[in-house]
N, C-alpha and C positions, 0 to 999 in steps of 0.2 A: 505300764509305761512309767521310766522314771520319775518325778517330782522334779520340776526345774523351776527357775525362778526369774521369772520376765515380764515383759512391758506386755497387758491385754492386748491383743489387736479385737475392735470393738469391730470392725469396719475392715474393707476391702484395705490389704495393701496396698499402698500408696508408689508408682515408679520409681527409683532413682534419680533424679535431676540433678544429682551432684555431678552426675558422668557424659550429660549429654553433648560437651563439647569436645569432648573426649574424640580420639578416632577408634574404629571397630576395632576389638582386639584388645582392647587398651585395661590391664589390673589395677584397679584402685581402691582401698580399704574404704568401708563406710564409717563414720561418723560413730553410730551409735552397734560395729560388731563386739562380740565377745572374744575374749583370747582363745587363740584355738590350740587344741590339742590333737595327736595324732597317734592312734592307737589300729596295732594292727593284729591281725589274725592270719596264719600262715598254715597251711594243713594239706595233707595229701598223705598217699602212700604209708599208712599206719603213723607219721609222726604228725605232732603239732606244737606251734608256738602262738606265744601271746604276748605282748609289750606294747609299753606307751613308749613311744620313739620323740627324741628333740633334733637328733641328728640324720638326717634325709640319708643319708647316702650307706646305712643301715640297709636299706631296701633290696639293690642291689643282690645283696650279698642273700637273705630270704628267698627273693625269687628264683636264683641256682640251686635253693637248696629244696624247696617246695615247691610243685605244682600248681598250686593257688595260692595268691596273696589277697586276700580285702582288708582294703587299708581306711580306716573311719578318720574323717576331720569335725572336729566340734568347735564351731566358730569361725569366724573370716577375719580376723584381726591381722593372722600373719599373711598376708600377700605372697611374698617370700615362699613360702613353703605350701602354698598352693600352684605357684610360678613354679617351684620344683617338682612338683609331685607332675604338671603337666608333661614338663622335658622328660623325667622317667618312662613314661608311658606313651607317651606322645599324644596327648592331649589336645585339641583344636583350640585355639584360643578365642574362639568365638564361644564355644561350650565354656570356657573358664570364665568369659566375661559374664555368662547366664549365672553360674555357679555365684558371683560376688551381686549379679541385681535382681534381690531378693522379692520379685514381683509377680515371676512366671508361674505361668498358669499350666500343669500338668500335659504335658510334651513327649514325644519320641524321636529324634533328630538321629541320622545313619551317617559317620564318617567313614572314612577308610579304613583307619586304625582302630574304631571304637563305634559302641552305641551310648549316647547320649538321654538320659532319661530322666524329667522332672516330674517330681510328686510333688502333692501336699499331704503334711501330716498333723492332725487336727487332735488337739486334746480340750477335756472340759474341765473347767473351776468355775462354773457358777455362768461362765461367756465361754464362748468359742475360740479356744488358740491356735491358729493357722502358723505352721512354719512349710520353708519350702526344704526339699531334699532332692539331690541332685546326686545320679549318680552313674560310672561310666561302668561301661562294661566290654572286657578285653576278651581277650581268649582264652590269658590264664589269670586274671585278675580283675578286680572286681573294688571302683574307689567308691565313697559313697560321702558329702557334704553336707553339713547339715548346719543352718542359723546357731541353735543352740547345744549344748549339752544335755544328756537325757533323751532317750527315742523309745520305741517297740521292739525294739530288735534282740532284748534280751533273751527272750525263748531259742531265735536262732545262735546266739552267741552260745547259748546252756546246751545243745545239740550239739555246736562244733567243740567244745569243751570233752562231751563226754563221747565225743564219736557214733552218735545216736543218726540212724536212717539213712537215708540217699547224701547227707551232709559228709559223712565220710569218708566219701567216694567220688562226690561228685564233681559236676564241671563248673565255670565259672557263669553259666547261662540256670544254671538249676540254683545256687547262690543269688542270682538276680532275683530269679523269682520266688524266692523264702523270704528273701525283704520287702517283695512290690507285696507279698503274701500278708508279711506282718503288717504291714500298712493298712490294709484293705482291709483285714482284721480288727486292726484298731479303731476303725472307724463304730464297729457294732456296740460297743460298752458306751461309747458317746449317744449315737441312737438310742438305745436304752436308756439313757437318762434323760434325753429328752422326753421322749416318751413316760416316763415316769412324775417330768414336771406338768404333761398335760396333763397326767390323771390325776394332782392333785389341783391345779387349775379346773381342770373338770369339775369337781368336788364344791372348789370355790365359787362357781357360776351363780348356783341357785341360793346361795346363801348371803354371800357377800355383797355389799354396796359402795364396797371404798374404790375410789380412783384408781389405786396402785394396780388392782389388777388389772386393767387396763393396758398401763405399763409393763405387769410382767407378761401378757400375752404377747405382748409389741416384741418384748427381748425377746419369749424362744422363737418367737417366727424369726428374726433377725438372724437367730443360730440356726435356723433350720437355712435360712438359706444359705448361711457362709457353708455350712457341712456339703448342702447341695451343689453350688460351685465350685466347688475341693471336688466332690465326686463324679459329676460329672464330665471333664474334662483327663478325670484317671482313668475311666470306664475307654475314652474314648484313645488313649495312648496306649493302653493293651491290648485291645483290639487291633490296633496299628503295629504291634510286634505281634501276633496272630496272627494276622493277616499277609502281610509283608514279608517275605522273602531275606533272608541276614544270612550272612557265614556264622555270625555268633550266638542265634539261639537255632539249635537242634530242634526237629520237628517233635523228638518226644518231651521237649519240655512245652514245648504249643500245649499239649494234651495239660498239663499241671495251669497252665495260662488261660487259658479257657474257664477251669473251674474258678481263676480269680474273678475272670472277668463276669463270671456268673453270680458272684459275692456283692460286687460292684451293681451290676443289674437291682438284687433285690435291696440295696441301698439305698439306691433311688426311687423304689417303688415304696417305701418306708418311709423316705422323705419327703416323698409328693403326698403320699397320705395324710402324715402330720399335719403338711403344711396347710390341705385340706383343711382339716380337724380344727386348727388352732385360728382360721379365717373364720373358720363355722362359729366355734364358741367364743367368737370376738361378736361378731355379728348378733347373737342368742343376747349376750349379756348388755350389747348396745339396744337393742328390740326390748330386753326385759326394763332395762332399764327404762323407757320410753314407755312402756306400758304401764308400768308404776308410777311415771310420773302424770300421764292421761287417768290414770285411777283419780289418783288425790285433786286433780283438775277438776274429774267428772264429780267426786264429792264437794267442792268447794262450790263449781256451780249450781248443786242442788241446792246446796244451802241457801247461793245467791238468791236461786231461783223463787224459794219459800217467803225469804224474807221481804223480796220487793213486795208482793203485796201486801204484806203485812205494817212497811216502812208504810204505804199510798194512805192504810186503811188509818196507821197511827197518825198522819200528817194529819188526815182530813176531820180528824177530830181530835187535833192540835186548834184545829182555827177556831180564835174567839169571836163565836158572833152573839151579840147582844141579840138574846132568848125574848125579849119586849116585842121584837117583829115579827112579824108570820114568816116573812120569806127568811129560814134559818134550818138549823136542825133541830128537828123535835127532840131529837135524841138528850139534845144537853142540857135539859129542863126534867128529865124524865127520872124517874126514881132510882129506874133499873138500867139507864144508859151505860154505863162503865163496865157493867156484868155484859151486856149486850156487846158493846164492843169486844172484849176482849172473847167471849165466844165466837162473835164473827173472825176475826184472825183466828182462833183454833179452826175451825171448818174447813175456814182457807186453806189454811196447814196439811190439815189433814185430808182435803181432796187434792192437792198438789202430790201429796204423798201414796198417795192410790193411784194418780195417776202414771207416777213416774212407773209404780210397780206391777200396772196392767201394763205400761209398753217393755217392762223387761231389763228399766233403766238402773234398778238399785239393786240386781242381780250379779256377785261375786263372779267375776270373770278371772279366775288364776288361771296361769301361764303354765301347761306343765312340766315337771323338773326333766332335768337330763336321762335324771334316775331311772325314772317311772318308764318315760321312752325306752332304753335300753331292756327293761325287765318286760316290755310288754311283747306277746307273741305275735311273730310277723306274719302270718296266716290273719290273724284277727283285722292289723294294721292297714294289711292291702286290703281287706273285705269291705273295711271302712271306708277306705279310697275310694 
């Protein structure tokens, strides 16, 4: 995927409320879109073309002369020239108003003239970047929307380029689904790198005591879920072209749909796991931690425990009683008093200390690591069970 250069989305996209007063139907630029550009791909019948277009009405004259047009917009800045691309094609303008409120959530909507289909497409820098992609699909063309500049889609653009596979030939429903493909695609190198921050997270559980990991556990579940609402909702708009009956995708590209949709599947089953996983070793490291801190409790109270008698025995022969009376301590008249005393607190001491370690009290209770669990044989494990 390209390197582009934009605002983190930390957190779920936020609706549009600049547009709510708006009536249905209604085009209006956002605030914070990028300038768009318009870049098309023209192919069929052994020729092909390629251009960044400014002037719409270029179009036209393409689709007389090729079988397939896919036309890319980067950006929502020009209104204009999304308002045109609709009239070209005949466009709903309920789907165009979807296309400018960068909110939706991974969709299959069927018009007359068109199918309608929203993704998300998720890339990683450290957070999760969610953009939306929006795109139609005709009988001989194929437009495709998109928030930013930069996507996945360069493998299929490098195929139409060199004439490589069913791209060469094909219809604008088999074009659909080489980009729902690259999407779906793109999601697994994100996986993997989540995956890659738990098993160094992993690593940190049994060592570390800083806060921060805390924190970094908190972020990737956060990314594991944004990945997971991105994909779940795709899984379920392919299925919905699958399933569903259309003039515009051919039942043998279902068969190429199916295997997306089975990509999509083990996505999710990937992302339930992690998310498993990274609840698990939140949970481990909150527990170890508590455990470590009942240690050094359990040691302070022993100490406590020692020294109270020892403070009772020091007090009670702290007290000055005048030695001249009978009723006193013998002790503090006596040669060997002070030797006496301070033997009695060792005794003390030392049957406190016998005792704790006949009930088992001053016995090392570690936690075992992650490690060890992993390495140890599951046969042995359940036997212990």
């Amino acid at each position: 995927m390209a390197r582009r250069v934009r605002r983190k989305l930390r957190h779920k996209p936020r609706p549009n409320t600049e547009n709510r007063f708006r009536s249905p139907g209604t085009l209006a630029p956002r605030s914070d879109a990028e300038p768009s550009q318009v870049r098309v791909f023209a192919f069929g019948n052994g020729g092909y073309e390629e251009k960044t277009i400014v002037d719409l009405t270029q179009l036209p004259l393409l689709r007389a002369k090729f079988p397939l047009v896919w036309v890319n917009v980067d950006g929502l800045a020009d209104v204009n020239a999304i308002r045109e691309l609709g009239q070209q094609f005949d466009l709903h303008p309920l789907a165009l108003e979807d296309v400018l409120n960068q909110h939706q959530v991974s969709k299959c909507e069927d018009y007359p003239s068109h199918l309608f289909f929203v993704s998300r497409m998720i890339n990683w820098t450290g957070v999760i970047e969610s953009e939306q992609l929006s795109l139609f699909l005709g009988r001989d063309f194929v437009v495709t929307v998109q928030q930013y500049p930069g996507d996945c889609f360069d493998p299929v653009r490098e195929r139409i380029r060199k004439s490589r596979g069913k791209l060469a030939k094909c219809t604008a429903d088999y074009l659909a689904y080489s980009l729902l493909d690259a999407i779906v695609d793109s999601y697994f190198p994100v996986v993997d790198r989540l995956a890659d921050e738990l098993d160094q997270l992993e690593d940190q559980v049994d060592s570390s005591r800083s806060p921060q990991l805390i924190y970094e556990l908190h972020r990737v579940r956060n990314c594991i879920l944004i990945a997971r609402r991105s994909v779940r909702p795709l899984r379920d708009a392919i299925n919905q072209l699958i399933r569903d009956p259309s003039p515009f995708i051919h039942d043998e590209t279902k068969f190429y749909l199916r295997d997306c949709h089975d990509h999509c599947i083990q996505i999710i089953e990937l992302l339930e796991t992690y998310r498993e996983l990274c609840s698990d070793l939140r949970d481990y490291y909150v527990s170890m931690i508590s455990f470590r801190m009942n240690e050094i409790m359990k040691v302070l109270t022993v100490i406590s425990t020692i020294f109270i008698p020892l403070s009772f025995i020091a007090s009670v022969y702290g007290m000055n009683f005048d030695t001249e009376y009978p009723w006193n301590m013998p002790e503090l008249g006596w040669r060997f008093g002070y030797l006496f005393a301070l033997g009695l607190m060792a005794m003390t001491a030392l049957g406190f200390v016998y005792y704790f370690w006949r009930k088992g009290w001053l016995s090392g209770n570690e936690l075992p690591s992650l490690q060890g669990r992993e390495n140890a044989d599951p046969d042995k494990v359940s036997e212990t069970k």
